[in-house]
N, C-alpha and C positions, 0 to 999 in steps of 0.2 A: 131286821135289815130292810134296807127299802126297794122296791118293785120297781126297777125303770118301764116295763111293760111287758104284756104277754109272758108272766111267769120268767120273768127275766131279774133278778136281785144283784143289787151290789153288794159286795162281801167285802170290802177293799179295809187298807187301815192308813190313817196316818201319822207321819213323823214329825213331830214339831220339836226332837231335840237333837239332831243331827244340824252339822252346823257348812259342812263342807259336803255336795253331791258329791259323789266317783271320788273323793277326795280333794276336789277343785275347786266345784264352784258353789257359789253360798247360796245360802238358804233362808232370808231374810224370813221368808214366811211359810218357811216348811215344808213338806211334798207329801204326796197322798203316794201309796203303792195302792192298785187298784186292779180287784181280784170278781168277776162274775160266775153268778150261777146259776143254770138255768135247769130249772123242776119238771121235769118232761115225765114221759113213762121212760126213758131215762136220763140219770141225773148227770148231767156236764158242770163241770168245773173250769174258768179262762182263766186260767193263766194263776200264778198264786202269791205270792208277798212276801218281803224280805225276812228272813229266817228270823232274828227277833222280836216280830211281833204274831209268833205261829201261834201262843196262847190267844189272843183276841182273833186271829183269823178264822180259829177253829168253833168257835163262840159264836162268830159269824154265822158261821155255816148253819151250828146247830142249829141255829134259830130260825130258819128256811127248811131244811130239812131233819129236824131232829136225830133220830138214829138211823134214818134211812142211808143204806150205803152210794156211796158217789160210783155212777159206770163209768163216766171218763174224764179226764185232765187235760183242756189241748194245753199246748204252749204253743206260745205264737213269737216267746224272746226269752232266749237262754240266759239274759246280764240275772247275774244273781239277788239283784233287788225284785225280780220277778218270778224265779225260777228257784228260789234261794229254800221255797219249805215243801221243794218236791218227796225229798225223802219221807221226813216227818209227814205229811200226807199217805208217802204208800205205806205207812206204818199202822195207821188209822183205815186206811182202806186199802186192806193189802189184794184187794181184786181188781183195786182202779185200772184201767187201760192210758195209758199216756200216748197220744195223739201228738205227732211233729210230723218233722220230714229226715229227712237221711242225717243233713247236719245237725239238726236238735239233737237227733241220737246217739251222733258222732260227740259232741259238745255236752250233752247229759251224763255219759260215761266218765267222761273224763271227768266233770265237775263233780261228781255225787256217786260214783261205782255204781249206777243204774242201766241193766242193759236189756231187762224180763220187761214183760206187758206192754209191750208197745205196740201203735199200731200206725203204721206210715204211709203219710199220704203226697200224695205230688198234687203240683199246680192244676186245679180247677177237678178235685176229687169231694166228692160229699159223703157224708154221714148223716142219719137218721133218726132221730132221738124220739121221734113220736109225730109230735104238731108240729116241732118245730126239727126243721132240715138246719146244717153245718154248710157250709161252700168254702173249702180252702184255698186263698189266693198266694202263693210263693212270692214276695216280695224282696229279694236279696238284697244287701247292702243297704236297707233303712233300719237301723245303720250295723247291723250284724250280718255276717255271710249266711245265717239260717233263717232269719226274720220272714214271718208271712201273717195275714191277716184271715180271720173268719169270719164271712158274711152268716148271717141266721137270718131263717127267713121263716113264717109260720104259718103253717097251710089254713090254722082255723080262722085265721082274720086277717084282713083286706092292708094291714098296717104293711108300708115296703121293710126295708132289709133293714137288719141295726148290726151294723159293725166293730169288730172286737178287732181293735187297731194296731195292738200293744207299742209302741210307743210313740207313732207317728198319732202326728194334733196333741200330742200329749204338751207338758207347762208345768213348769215349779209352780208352788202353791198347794200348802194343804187345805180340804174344803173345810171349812166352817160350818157345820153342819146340812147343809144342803148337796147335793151328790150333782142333780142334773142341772144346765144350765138357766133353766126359766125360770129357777129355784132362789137364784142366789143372785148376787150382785157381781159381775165377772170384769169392772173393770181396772181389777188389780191383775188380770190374769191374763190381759194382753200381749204387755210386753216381756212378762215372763216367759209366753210364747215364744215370743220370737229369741228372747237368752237363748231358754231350753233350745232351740233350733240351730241358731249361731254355734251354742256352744257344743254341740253333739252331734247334731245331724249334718249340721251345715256345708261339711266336707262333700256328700255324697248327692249334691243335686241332681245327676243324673239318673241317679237309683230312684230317688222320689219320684223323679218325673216320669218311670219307667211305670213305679206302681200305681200313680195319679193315672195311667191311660191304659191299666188293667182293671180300673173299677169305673171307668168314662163310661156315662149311661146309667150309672145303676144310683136307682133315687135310694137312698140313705135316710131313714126316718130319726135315728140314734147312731151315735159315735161313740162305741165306749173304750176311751184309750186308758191305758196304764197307770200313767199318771195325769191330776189335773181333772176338771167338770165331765159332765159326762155331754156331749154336746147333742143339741137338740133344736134349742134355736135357733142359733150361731153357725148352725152346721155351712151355708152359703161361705159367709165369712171365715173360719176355718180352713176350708179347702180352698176356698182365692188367698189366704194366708200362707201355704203351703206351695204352694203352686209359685205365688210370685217369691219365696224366698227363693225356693231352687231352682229357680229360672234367674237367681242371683239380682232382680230387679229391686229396683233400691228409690227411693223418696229424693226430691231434691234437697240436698241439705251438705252440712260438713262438720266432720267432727277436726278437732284441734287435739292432741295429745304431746304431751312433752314428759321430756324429763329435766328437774332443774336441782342445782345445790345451792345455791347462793342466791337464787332471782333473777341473774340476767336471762337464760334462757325462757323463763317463765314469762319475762317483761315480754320479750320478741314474739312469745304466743299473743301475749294480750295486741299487742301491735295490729298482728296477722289479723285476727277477729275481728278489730274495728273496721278494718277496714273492707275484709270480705263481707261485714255487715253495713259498712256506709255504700258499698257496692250493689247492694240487692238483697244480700243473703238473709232469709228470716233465718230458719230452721239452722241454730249451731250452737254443737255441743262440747265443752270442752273439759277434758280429764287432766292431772298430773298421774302419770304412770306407777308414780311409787304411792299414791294416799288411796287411789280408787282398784277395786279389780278389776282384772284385766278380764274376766267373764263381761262388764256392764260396756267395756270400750267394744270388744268383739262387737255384743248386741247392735251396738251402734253404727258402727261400721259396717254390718249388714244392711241396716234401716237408710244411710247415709250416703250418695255418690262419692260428694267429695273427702278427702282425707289429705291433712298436714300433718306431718309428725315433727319432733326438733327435739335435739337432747345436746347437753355436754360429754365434749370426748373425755375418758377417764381412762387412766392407767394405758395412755396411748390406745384405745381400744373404743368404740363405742357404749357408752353408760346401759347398763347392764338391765336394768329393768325395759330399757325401750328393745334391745338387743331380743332381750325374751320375748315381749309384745310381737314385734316383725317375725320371730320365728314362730310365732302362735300366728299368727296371722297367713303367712307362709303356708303352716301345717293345715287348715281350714280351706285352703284352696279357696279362698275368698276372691271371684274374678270380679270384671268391667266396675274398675274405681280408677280416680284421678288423684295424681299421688304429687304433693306436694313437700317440698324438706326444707332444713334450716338445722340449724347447727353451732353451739359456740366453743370454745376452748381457751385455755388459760397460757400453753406455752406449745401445746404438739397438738395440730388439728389432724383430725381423724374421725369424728360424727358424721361430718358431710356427708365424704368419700365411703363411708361405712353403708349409710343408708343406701346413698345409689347402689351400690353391691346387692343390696338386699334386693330393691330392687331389678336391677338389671338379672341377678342368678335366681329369685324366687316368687317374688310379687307380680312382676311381671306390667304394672300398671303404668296407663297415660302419664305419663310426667309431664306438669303444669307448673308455669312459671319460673324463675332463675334461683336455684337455691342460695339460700344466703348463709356465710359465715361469719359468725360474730367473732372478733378476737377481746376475750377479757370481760368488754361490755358495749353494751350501746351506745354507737354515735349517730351523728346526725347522715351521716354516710350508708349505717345499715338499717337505720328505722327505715329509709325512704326502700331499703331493700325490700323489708320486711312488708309494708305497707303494697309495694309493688306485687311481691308472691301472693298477701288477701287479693287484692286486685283482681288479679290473673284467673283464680281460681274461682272467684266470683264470677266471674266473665264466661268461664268455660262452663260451669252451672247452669247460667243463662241459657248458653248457645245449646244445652242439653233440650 
């Protein structure tokens, strides 16, 4: 297994045939579960990997430490793609000490009947492994209520602290043989970032930003998260990545999403585009809600100020895929965006009035420009609508 430094190995594995994360969201390119171990006079184990791949984790290990037994396990994230071969380890090393805080153990118990060899530590408590010291920092709600991260730091050499993150910086993407960043090519791994962020974390920007100004000051030589590079290069980049999502700071740009049966609504997107594009606008993106996931729209609409949405009313009710979109979006507490609508119907409108709803009881966002409704299809009456709402929001983009 490979050395990221100072007696410091990656143990991790990954999955390249799971096709849905948490059950949600895809996997185009796979994800790493990523397990360290660090060889001291004694032996610590971060965090461990999703219960199917416990044969190769273990193979892992031996190959760093052959038969020598592991003295402790921290966990830094109870989801069980991290936590998932805690048993199966105390089995094999049934002296290990598992290292959390009060809720890991709370959360341990329940998951796995584990309640012996533990040893708990609260916010800003260290352990000693030899050369290399432990620092535990309690991070709650990124994005679990027990979440915390371990700084290491190692008295024999001058190198600053490498961080064991478990899921924060982490990113879909299994590595392709290279583990640390300066290793590999990571510009597939960017925007995967910010999915994985949108789609998981992104509810809890205040939690981030609470742990973002419990580690302010402390230079970081290695990032080793969960999942995804182990970062080293990037590390500036990374943490200005983090920082400005949960600070919900957003790029100038707009994304367009619709729902359509027939085309007309889809026509009235394309309308909107051209014309927020003959207005100013480079940067826009545009989805149909039923062909694309609703994981790559989130992405976007993080990355993006402005947002249009527009769907057909169905079964007197707002069309069902945009319905789920806005309540995803809703749930994500996604703030400071500029909220554009439009809407068509066949014989009972109801889209329009639906979306405002959403917004006015969830979303909460600037509403920009005069929403339009199409009856049936496009006339010359609602194109100039539609042209007007790009307009509008183009305009308000600027004024950003």
């Amino acid at each position: 297994m490979q050395e990221i430094t100072n007696k410091i190995y990656y143990v991790g594995v990954n999955d390249r045939n799971k096709s849905l994360f948490e059950g949600l969201w895809p996997l185009p390119n796979g994800v790493s579960y990523n397990s360290y171990l660090i060889d001291d006079e004694k032996v610590c184990l971060i965090d461990t990997v999703e219960v199917d791949f416990f044969t190769q984790f273990i193979e892992h290990i031996h190959e760093v430490i052959g038969e020598r037994p592991i003295d402790y396990l921290v966990i830094n994230h109870m989801e069980p793609d991290h936590s998932g071969s805690i048993a199966l380890i105390k089995k094999y090393y049934p002296n290990i000490q598992i290292i959390g805080n009060k809720k890991t153990f709370q959360m341990m118990e329940g998951f796995y009947g584990i309640a012996e060899g533990t040893v708990e530590v609260k916010n800003g408590d260290s352990i000693e492994l030899g050369n290399h010291t432990l620092n535990f920092v309690l991070t709650p709600m990124v994005h679990w209520p027990e979440t915390m991260v371990t700084l290491c730091a190692n008295t024999q050499h001058p190198t600053p602290n490498t961080l064991f993150s478990g899921d924060a910086f982490g990113c879909f993407g299994a590595l392709n043989g290279g583990v640390i960043d300066d290793q590999i090519n990571c510009d597939t791994f960017w925007l995967e970032m910010v999915r994985y962020y949108s789609n998981i974390v992104g509810k809890y920007g205040t939690p981030v930003q609470n742990a973002l100004k419990k580690l302010e000051g402390v230079k970081l030589d290695y990032i080793c998260a969960t999942h995804g590079p182990v970062w080293h290069q990037y590390i500036d980049k990374v943490v200005a990545e983090y920082d400005r999502m949960s600070k919900y700071e957003t790029e100038p740009g707009l994304v367009i999403c619709y729902g359509t049966m027939y085309g007309n609504t889809e026509r009235a997107a394309e309308v909107i585009a051209r014309a927020a594009s003959e207005a100013g606008v480079k940067n826009i993106v545009m989805y149909n809600v039923s062909k694309t996931h609703h994981s790559y729209i989130i992405r976007d609409v993080f990355r993006y100020k402005g947002l249009i949405v527009g769907a057909p009313t169905y079964n007197t009710a707002l069309y069902h895929e945009m319905d789920v979109l806005l309540s995803e979006l809703a749930g994500k507490d996604i703030k400071n965006h500029l909220l554009g609508w439009f809407g068509s119907y066949g014989w009972a409108s109801k889209a329009v009035s639906e979306i405002a709803r959403w917004n006015e009881e969830k979303l909460h966002y600037e509403a920009v420009g005069e929403p339009v409704e199409i009856k049936q299809s496009l006339t010359a009456e609602t194109k100039a609508a539609c042209e007007a709402l790009g307009r509008a929001m183009a305009e308000r983009l600027k004024a950003e």
